[in-house]
C-alpha positions as a printed Julia matrix, in Angstrom:
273×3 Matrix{Float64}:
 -97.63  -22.03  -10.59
 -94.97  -24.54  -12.61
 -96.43  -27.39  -14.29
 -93.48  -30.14  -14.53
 -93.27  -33.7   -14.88
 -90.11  -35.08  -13.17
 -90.3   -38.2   -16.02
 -90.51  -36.76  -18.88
 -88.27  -33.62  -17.93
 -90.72  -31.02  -18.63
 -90.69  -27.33  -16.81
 -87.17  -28.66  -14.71
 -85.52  -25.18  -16.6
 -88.81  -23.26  -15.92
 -88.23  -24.15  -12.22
 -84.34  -22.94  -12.58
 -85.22  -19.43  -14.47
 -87.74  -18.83  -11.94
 -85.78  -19.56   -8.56
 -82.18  -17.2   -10.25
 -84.79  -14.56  -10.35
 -84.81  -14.69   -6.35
 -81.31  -15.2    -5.83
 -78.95  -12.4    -4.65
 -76.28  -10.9    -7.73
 -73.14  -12.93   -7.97
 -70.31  -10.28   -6.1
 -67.78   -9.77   -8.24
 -64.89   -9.85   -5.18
 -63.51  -13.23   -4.18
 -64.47  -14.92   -1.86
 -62.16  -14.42    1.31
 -58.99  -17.0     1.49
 -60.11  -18.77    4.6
 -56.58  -19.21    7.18
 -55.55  -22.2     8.04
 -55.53  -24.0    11.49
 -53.77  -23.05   14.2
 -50.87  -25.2    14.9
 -50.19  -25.78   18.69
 -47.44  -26.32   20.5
 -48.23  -27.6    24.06
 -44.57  -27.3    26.11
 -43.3   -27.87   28.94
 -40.67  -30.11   31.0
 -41.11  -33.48   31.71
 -43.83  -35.12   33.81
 -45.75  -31.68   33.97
 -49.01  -33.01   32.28
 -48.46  -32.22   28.38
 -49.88  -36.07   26.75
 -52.42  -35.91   29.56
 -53.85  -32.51   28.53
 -53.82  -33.61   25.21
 -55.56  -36.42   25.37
 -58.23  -35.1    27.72
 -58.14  -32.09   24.68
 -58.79  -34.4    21.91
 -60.54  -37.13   23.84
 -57.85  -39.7    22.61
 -54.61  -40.99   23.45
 -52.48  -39.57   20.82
 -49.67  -37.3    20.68
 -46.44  -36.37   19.19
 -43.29  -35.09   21.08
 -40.15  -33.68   21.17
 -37.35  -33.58   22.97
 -36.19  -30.66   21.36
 -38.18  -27.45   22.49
 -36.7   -25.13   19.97
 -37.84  -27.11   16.7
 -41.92  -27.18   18.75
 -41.34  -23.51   19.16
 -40.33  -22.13   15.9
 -43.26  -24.46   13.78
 -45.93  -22.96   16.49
 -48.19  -20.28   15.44
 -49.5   -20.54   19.15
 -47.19  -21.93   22.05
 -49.11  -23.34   25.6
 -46.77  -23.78   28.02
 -47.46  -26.68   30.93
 -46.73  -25.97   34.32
 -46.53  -28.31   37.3
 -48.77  -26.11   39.65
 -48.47  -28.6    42.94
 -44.66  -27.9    42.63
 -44.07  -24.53   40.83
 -41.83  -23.02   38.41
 -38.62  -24.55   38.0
 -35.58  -23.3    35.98
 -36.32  -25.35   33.11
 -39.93  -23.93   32.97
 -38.26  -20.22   33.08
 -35.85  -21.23   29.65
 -38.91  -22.69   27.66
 -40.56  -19.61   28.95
 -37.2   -17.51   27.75
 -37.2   -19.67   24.72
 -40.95  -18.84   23.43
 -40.18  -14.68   24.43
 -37.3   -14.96   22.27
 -39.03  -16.62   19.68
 -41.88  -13.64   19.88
 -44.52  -15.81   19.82
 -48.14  -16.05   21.18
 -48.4   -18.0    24.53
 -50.8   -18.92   26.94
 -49.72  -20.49   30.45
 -51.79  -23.78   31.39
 -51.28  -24.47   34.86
 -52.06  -28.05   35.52
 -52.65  -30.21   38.42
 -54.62  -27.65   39.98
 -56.47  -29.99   42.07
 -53.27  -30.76   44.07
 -52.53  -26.63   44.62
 -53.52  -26.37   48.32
 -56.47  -28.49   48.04
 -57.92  -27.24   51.56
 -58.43  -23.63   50.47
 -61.4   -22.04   49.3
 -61.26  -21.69   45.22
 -61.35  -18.12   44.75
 -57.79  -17.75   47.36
 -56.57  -20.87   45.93
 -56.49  -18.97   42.41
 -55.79  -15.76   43.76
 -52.76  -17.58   45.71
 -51.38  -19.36   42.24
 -51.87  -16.25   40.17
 -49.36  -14.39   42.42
 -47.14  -17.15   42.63
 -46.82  -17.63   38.82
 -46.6   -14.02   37.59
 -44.21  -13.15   39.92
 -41.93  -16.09   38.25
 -42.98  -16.16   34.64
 -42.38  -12.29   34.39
 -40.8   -12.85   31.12
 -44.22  -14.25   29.89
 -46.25  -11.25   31.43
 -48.3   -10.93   28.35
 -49.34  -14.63   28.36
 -53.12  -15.03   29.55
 -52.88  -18.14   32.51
 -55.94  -20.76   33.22
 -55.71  -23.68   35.69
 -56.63  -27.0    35.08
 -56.49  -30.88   36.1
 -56.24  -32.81   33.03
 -56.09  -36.16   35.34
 -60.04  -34.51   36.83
 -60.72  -32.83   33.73
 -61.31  -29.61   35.64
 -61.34  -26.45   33.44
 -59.45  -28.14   30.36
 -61.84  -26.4    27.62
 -61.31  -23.7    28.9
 -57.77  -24.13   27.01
 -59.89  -23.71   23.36
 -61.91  -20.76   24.83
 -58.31  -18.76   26.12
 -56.5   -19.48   22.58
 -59.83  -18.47   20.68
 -59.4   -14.91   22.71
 -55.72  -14.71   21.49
 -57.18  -15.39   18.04
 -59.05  -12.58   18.29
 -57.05  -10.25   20.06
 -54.33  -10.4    16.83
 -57.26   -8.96   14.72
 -57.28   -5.69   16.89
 -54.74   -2.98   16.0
 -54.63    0.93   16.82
 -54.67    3.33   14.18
 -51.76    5.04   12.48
 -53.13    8.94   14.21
 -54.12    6.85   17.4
 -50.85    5.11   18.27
 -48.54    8.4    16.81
 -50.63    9.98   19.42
 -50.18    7.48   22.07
 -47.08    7.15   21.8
 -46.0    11.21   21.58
 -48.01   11.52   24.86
 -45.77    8.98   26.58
 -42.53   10.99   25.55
 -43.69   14.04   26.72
 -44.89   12.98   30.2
 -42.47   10.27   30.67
 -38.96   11.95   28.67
 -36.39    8.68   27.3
 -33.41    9.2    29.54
 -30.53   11.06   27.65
 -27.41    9.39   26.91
 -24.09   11.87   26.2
 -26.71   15.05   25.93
 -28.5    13.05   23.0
 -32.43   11.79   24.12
 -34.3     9.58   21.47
 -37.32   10.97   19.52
 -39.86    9.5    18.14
 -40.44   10.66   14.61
 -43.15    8.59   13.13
 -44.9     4.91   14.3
 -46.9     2.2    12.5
 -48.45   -0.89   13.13
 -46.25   -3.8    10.41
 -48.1    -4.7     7.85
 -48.94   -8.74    7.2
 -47.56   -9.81    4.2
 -49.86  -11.63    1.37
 -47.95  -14.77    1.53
 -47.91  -14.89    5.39
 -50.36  -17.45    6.4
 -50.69  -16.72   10.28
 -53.28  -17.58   11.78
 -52.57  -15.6    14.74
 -50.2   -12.64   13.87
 -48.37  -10.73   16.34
 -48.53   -6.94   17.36
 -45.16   -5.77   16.18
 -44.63   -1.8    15.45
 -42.48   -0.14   13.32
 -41.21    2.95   15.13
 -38.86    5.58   12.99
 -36.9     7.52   15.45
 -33.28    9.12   15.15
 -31.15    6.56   16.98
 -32.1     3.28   17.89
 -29.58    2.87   20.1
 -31.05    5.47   22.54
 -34.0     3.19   23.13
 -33.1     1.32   26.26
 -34.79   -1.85   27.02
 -36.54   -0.45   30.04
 -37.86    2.91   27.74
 -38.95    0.17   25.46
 -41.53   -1.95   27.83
 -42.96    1.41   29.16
 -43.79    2.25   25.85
 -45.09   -1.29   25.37
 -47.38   -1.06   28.93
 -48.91    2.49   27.08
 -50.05    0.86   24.02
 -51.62   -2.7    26.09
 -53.71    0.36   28.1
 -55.08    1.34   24.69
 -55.02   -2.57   23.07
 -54.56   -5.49   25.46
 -53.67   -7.49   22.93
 -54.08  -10.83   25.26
 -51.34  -13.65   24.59
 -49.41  -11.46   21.81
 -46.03  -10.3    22.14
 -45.6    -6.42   21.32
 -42.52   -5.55   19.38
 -40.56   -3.24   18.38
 -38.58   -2.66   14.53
 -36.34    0.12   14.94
 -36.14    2.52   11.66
 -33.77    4.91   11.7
 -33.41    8.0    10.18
 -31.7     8.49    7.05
 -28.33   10.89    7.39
 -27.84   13.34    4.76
 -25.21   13.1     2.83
 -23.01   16.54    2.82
 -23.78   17.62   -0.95
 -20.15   18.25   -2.76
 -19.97   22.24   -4.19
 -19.2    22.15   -7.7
């Protein structure tokens, strides 16, 4: 028991001593630097829905565009691209789509106006119907998760936060250095690189790339640093079946994998004195 009186100040710093004695020790690490927020690029040609999703995002009309796709892309930390369900993909959805793959950025596919995709059909073939449809034409995009939605019914649109919140999280995941040496070694051996002028690439060492101090990304992306004796025996093809081995160990939903090639160092013929 504390006697105080609030007027005259009394016991106020027997009241302090005595609650510090039930407070946890100050931790001497700092406090964690929390990242900022991720910036969004919603893409896509026009007419296909993009102000509409926005607005029925942020629950006000309010957006800011750009005619110039590249200049959305490379600012993104996390790229949505719109598609026009009702008609498809069009050519100048597949160079946006070649645009953010080049750009090796996080994606996720929004496929709007789903309410005018064969209306008629039960739900479950309607979205078994669309999901064909769309991987089969965004193949360059394979890694990007896809959701449908009506942004004119407001069908499904939150589910937009909920699918870039699993990207989020999928760029904290990574394999171990012994885990993906492993993997990896296990996919040469059953699966042999094809040779090129009796020379075959070998894998010497792999590691998942490191993030940088000053990078502030909210949503990194998977890239691997593989040291190996030629890079140019790793052929495109060679490279996305090693790519498919490590998603069976680590998804990684919405992330592009890639690839920096090391190579190893010649020796230099040492001169006889």
């Amino acid at each position: 028991t504390i006697g105080v009186s609030a007027v005259h100040g009394r016991g106020i710093n027997d009241i302090v001593r005595a609650a510090e004695r039930h407070l946890p020790e100050p931790s001497e690490q700092r406090p964690e630097k929390p990242r900022r927020p991720i910036q969004l690029a919603m893409l896509g040609r026009p007419n296909v829905g993009k102000s509409s999703l926005i607005n029925a995002l942020l629950g006000d009309e309010r957006t800011i565009v750009s005619d110039v796709a590249g200049t959305s892309i490379r600012r993104a930390d996390l790229c949505a691209l719109v598609i026009d369900c009702s008609v498809g993909v069009t050519s100048q959805d597949r160079k946006i789509a070649r645009l953010i793959r080049k750009e090796k950025k996080p994606c996720v596919v929004v496929l709007n106006k789903y309410d005018l995709f064969h209306p008629g059909a039960a739900k479950t073939d309607r979205l078994e119907m669309l999901r064909e449809e769309m991987l089969e034409d965004l193949q360059i995009l394979d890694y990007a998760p896809m959701l449908a939605a009506s942004a004119l019914k407001g069908q499904f649109v939150k589910r937009i936060f909920m699918t870039i919140d699993e990207v989020r999280k999928a760029s904290a995941q990574g394999l171990t250095t012994g885990r993906l040496n492993t993997l990896l070694q296990q996919a040469l051996q059953r699966n042999p690189p094809p040779a090129r002028k009796g020379k075959r690439l070998k894998l010497l060492y792999a590691t998942m790339a490191k993030i940088r101090e000053d990078e502030d990304l909210p949503i990194p992306v998977a890239e691997f640093i593989l040291f190996v004796n030629r890079g140019a025996l790793l052929e495109n093809s060679y490279a996305r079946s090693l790519e498919g081995k490590i998603r069976a160990a680590c998804p990684y939903v919405g992330l592009p994998v890639n690839f920096a090639i090391r190579e190893r160092e010649k020796r230099k013929d040492r001169k006889r004195g």
